[in-house]
Backbone bond lengths (Angstrom), bond angles and torsions (degrees), N, CA, C in turn:
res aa  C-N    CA-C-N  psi(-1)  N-CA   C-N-CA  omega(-1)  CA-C   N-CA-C  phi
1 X - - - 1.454 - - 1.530 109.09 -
2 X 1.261 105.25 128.26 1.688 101.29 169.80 1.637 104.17 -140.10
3 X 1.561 108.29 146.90 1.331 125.24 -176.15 1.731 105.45 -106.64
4 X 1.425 85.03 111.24 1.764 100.64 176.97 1.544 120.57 -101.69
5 X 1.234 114.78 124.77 1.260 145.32 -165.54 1.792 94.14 -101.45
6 X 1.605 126.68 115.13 0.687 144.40 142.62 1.807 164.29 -153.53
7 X 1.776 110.45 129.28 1.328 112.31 -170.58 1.411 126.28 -98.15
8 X 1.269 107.78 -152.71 1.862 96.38 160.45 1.863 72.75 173.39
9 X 1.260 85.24 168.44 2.111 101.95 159.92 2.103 100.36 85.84
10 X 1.346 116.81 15.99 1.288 114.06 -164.48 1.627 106.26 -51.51
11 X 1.637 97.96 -46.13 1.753 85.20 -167.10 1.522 119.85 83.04
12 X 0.970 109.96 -4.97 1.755 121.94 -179.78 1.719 83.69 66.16
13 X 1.187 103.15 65.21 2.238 113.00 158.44 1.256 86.75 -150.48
14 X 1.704 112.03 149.89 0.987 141.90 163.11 1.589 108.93 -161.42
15 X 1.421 114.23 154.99 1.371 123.59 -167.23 1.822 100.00 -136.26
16 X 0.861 123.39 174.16 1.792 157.60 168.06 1.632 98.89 -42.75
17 X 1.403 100.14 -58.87 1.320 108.34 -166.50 1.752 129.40 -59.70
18 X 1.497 108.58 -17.42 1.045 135.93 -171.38 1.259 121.42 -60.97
19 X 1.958 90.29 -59.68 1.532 111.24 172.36 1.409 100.66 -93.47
20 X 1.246 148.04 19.16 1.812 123.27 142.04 1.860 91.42 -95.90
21 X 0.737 169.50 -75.16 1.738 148.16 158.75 1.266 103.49 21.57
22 X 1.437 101.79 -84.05 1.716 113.65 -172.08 1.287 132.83 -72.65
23 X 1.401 110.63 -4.27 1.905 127.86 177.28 1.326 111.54 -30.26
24 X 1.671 128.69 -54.82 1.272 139.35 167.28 1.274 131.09 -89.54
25 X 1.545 115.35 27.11 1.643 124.57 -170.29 1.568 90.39 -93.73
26 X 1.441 102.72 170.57 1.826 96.99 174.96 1.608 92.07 -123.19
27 X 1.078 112.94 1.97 1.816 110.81 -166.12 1.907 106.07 -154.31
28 X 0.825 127.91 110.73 1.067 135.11 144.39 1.159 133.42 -38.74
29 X 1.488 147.49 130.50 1.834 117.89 178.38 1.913 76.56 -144.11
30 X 1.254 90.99 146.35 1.652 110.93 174.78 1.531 106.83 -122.71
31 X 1.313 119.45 138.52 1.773 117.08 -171.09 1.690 98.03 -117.85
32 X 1.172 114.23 20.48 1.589 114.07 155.39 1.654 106.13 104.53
33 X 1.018 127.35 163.60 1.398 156.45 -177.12 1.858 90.35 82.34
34 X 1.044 118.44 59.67 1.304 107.70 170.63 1.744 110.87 -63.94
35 X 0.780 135.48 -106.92 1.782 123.50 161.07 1.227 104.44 -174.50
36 X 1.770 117.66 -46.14 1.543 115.49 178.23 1.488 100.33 -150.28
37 X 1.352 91.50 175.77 1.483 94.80 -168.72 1.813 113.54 -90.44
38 X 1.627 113.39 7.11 0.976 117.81 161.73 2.063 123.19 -63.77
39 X 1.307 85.02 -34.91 2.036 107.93 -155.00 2.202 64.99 -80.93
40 X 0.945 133.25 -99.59 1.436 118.33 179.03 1.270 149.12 4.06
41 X 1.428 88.93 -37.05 1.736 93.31 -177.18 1.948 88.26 -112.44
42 X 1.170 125.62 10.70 1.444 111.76 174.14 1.309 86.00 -99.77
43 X 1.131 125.63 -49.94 1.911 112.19 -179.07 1.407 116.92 -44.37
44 X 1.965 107.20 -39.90 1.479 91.30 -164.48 1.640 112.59 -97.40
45 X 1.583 115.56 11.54 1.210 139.43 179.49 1.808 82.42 -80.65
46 X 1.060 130.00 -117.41 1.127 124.51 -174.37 1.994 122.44 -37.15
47 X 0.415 162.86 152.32 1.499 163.11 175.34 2.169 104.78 32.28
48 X 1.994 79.78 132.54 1.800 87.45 171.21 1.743 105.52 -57.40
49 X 1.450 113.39 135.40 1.279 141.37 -167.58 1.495 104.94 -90.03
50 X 1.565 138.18 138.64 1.408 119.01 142.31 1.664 88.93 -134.15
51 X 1.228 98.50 156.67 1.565 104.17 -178.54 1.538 112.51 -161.91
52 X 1.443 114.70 171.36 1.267 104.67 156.09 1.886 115.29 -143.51
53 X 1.472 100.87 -178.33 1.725 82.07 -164.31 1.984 96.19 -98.00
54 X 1.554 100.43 148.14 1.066 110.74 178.98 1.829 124.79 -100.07
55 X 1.086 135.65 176.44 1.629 120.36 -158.46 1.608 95.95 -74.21
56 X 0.955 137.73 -24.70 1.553 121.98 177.74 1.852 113.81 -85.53
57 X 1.707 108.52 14.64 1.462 105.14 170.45 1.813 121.20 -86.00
58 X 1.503 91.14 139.40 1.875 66.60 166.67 1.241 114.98 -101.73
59 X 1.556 117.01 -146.76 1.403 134.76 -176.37 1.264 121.11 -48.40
60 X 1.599 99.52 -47.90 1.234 128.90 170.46 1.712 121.02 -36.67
61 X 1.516 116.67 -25.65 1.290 122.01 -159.69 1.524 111.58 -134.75
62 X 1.812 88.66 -39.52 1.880 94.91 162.60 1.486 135.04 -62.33
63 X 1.316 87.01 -4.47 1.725 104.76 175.42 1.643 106.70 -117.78
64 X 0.835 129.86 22.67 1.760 141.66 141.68 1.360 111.26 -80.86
65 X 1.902 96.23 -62.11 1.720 97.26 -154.20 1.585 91.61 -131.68
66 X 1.315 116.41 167.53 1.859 148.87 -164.15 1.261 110.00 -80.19
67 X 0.793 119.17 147.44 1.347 116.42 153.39 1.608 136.34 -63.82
68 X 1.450 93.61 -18.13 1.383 105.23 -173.30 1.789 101.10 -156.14
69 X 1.091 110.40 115.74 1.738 116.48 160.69 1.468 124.18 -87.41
70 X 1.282 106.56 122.83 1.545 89.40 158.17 1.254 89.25 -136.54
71 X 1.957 113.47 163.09 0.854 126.62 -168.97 1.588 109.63 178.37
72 X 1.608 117.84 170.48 1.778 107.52 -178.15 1.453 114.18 -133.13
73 X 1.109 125.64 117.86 1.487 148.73 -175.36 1.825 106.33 -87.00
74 X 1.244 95.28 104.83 1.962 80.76 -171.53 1.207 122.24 50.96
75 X 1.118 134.58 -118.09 2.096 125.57 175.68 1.547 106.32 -108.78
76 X 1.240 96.04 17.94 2.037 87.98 -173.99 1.337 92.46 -101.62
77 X 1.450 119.70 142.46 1.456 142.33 155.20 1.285 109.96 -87.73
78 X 1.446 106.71 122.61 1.928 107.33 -162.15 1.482 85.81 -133.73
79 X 1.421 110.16 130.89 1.502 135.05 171.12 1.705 106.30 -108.31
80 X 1.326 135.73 144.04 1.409 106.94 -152.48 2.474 66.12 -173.75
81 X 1.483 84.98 117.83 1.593 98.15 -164.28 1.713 108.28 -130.78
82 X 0.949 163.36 137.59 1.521 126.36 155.99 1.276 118.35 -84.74
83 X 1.324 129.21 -19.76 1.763 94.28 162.38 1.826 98.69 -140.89
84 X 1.759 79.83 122.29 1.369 92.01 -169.89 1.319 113.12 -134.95
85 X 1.162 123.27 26.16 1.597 133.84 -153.83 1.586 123.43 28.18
86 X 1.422 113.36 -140.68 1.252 124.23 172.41 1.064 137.52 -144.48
87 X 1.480 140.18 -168.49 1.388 106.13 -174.72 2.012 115.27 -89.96
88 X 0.722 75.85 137.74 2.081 98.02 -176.46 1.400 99.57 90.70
89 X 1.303 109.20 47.84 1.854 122.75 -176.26 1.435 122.92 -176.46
90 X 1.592 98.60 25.96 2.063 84.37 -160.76 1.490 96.25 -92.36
91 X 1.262 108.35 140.23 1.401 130.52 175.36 1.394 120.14 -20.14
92 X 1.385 113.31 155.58 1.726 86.90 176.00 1.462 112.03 -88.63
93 X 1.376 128.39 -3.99 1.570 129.57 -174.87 1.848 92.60 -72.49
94 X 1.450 107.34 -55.25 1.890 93.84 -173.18 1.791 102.96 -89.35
95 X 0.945 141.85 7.45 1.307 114.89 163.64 1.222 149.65 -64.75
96 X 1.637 110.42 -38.38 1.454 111.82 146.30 1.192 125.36 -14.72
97 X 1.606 98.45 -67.23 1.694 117.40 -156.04 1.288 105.46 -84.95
98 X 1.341 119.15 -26.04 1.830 111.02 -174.70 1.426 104.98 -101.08
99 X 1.669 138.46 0.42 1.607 122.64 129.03 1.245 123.13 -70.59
100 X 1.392 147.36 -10.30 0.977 146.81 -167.33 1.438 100.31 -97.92
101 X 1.834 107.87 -62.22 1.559 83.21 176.02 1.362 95.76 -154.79
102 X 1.982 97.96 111.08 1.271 113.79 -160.19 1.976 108.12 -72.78
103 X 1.298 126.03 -170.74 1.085 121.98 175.84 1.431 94.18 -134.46
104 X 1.214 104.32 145.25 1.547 122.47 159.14 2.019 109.75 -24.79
105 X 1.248 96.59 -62.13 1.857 105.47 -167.02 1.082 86.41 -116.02
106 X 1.352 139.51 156.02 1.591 165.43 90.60 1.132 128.00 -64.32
107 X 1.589 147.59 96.37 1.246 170.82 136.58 1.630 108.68 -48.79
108 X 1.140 104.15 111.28 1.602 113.85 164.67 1.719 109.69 -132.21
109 X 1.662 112.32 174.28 1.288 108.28 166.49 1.423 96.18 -149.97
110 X 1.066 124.31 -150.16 1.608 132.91 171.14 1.913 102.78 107.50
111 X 1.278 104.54 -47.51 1.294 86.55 -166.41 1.238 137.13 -77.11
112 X 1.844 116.71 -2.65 0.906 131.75 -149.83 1.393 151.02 46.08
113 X 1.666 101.19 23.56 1.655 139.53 -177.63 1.541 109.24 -101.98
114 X 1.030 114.45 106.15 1.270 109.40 148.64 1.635 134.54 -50.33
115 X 1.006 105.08 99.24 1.960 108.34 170.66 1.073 111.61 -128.46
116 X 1.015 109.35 143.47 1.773 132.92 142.49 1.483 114.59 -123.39
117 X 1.309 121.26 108.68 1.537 104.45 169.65 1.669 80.20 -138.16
118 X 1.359 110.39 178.91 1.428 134.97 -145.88 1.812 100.13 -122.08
119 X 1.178 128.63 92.16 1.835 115.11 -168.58 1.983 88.85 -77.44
120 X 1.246 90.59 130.62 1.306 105.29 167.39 1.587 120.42 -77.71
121 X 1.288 114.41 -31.20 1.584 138.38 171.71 1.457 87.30 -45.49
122 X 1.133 99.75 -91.06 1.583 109.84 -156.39 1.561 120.78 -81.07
123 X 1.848 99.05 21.17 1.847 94.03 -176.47 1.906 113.07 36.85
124 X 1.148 124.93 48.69 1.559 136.85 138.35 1.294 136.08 -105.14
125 X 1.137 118.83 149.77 1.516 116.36 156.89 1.433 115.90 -111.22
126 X 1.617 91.26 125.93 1.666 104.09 167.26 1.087 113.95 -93.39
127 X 1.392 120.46 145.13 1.516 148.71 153.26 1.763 132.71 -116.06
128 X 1.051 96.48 121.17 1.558 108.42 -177.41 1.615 108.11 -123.38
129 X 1.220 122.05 117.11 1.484 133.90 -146.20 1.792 84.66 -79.74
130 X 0.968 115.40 -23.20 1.781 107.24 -145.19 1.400 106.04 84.84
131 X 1.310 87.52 -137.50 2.196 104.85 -150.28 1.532 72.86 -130.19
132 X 1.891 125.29 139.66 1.439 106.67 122.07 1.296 116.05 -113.27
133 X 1.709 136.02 0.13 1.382 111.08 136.64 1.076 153.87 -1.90
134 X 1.245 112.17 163.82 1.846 91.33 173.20 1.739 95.96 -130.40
135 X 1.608 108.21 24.99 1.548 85.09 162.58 1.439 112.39 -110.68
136 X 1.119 121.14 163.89 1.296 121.40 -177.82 1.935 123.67 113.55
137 X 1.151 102.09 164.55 1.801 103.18 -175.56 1.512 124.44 -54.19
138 X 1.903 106.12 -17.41 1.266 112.67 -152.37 1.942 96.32 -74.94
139 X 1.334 110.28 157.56 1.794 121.76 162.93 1.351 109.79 -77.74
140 X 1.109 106.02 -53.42 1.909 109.00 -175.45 1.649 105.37 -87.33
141 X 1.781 110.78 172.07 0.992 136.23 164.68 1.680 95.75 -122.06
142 X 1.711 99.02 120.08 1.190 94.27 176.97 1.757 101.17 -140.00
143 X 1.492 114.70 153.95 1.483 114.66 166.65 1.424 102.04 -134.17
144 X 1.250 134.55 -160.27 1.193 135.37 -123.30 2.306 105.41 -173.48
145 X 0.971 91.29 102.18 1.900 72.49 168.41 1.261 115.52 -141.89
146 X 1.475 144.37 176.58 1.590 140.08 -142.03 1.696 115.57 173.53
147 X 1.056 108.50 145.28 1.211 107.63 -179.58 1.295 112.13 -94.17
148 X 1.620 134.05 132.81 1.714 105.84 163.15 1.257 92.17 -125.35
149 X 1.721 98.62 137.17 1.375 113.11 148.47 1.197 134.01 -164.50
150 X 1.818 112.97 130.30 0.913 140.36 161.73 1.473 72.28 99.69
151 X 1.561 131.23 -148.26 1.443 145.38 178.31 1.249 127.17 -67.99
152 X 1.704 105.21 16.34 1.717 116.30 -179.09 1.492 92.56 -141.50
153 X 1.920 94.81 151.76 1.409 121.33 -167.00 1.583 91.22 -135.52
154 X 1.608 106.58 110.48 1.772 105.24 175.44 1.505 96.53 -137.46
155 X 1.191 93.31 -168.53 1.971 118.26 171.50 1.620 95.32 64.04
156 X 1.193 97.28 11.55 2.335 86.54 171.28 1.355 113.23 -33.76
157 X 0.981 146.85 116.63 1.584 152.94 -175.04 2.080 87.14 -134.17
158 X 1.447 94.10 142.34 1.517 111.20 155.80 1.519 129.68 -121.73
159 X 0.916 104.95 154.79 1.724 102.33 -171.82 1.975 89.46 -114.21
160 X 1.369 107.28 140.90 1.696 124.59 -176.05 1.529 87.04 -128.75
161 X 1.111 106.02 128.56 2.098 120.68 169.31 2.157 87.00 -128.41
162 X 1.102 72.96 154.28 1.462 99.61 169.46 1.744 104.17 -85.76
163 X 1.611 120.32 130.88 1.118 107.99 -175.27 1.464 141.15 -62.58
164 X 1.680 96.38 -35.58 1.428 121.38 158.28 1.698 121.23 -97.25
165 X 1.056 153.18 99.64 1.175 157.93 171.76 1.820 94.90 -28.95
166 X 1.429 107.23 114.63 2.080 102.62 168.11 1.596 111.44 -65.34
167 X 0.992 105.20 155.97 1.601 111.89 -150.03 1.977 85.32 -143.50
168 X 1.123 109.31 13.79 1.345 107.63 -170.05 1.949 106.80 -108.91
């Protein structure tokens, strides 16, 4: 059994709240635009990190992490991209590859939407963390965490922050 902790959309922001979320995760997963390589090494200081870099990363980060992960967590095949759409929408860079040979989980970020819906087509579940940054169109700060085990993915819980803390 492992408890997965996952965001994407940082923006080089992170808050308090993140790591009491993730206190009991065993894995971290980041779906790209991490921002700097500081917000990176505080993730992988506390909890093992996998991630990948998203279009606002530089050099600095694209030479840590991929563009694209795949990899297997207990029996799940997890593809983990930052912008990869969704299902009845996937990008044209992963579509080829995710009808041909879909994965158990799909992880994207970029849009600053929170989803999870389930493609029935391709027997997967997608996840899109949202944003927890604070740049971008989104209202909330939201991340995402899950249990996997063995050939099942449960206990999805989300965390919603307000984007700006009221100060009023």
């Amino acid at each position: 059994m492992k408890k997965i902790g996952i965001l994407s959309d940082t923006h080089s922001y992170l808050t308090d709240e993140i790591f009491n979320f993730f206190a009991n995760v065993d894995e971290i997963w980041h779906a790209g635009d991490i921002g700097s390589i500081e917000i990176a090494e505080k993730l992988q200081k506390f909890k093992p990190l996998r991630a990948v870099w998203g279009n606002i990363d530089g050099q600095d980060i694209r030479s840590l992490f991929q563009m694209h992960e795949k990899f297997k967590v207990e029996e799940i095949n997890v593809w983990m991209t930052h912008i990869g759409g969704y299902p009845g929408n996937y990008d044209r860079m992963v579509k080829p590859e995710i009808y041909n040979n879909p994965p158990d989980l799909f992880i994207s970020g970029h849009s600053h939407i929170l989803k999870v819906m389930f493609d029935k087509k391709l027997n997967l579940l997608h996840i899109n963390a949202g944003a927890f940054g604070i740049s971008g169109f989104h209202k909330v700060r939201t991340a995402v965490r899950l249990v996997i085990e063995g050939k099942n993915m449960k206990d999805l819980e989300i965390l919603e922050l307000p984007k700006f803390k009221n100060t009023q």
